[in-house]
Every structure is written in structure tokens, then in C-alpha cells.
N, C-alpha and C positions, 0 to 999 in steps of 0.2 A: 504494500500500500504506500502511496504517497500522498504528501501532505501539497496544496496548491494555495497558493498563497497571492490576495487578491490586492490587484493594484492599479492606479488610473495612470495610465499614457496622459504624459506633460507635452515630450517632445519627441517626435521622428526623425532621424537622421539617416542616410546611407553611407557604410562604409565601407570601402571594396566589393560596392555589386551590392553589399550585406542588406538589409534592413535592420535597425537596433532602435530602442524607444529609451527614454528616460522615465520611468514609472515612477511615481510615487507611490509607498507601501507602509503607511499607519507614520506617517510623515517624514519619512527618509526616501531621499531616491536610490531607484538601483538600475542598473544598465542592462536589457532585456533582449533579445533577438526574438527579431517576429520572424522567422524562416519559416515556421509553422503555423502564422496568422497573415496571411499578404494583404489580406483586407481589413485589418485594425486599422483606426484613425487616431487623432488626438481625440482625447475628453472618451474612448473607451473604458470601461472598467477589464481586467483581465484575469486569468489565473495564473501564474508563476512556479513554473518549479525548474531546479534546476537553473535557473540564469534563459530560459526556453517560455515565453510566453505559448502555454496553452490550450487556452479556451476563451473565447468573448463572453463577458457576464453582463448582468444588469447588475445597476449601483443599488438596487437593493441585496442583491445575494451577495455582494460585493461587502456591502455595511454589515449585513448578518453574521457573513463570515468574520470579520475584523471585530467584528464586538464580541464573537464566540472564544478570540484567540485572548482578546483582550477576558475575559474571566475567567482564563486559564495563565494569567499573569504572563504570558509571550511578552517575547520582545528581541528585540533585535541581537 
């Protein structure tokens, strides 16, 4: 099992061909490759794992999740 860990696209960049995002995740950024999402945009909610965005979410299941991790004291 894996844990997917949910985050909003700030900023899209291409690097070498690549596509990469700058997500925000419970208010830190982290630097994400969409190889697996070519149609995410900015202001997406996503799942994370791995350094691999893998799934488009709604900013509700997005919030659900992040407030589940947050009362299980998560953190970075």
C-alpha cells in the first residue's frame, strides 16, 4: 500500500522535454513531475507519491485528506 499525499499545483515548468509542477503540500512546496498527468493545470488539487504526481483530485478530497493526516499529527 501506498500513502498519496495531496497537493495544489502553484507553478508548471518544462524541463528537458520534462513537465515538473511546484505543489504546495499542507504549506510547503515540493517539486513534482507530471509525466503521469499531461493534463494537470495550475490551481489542480493532486495526489503525490513518490516525487510522481498521480491522480487529479477535487479540493474537497484534497482538504479531507490533509485534515485526516493533520489528526494523525503528520508532518513534514
Amino acid at each position: 500500500m501506498c500513502l498519496g499525499v495531496p497537493g495544489k499545483i502553484i507553478e508548471i515548468k518544462e524541463i528537458a522535454g520534462f513537465r515538473n509542477a511546484i505543489c504546495d503540500v499542507a504549506g510547503t512546496t515540493r517539486e513534482v513531475s507530471l509525466a503521469l498527468l499531461p493534463d494537470a493545470q495550475i490551481g489542480d488539487y493532486i495526489l503525490i507519491h513518490a516525487g510522481y504526481g498521480m491522480q487529479i483530485i477535487d479540493e474537497e478530497a484534497a482538504n479531507e485528506t490533509l485534515d485526516l493526516l493533520q489528526q494523525l499529527e503528520w508532518s513534514d
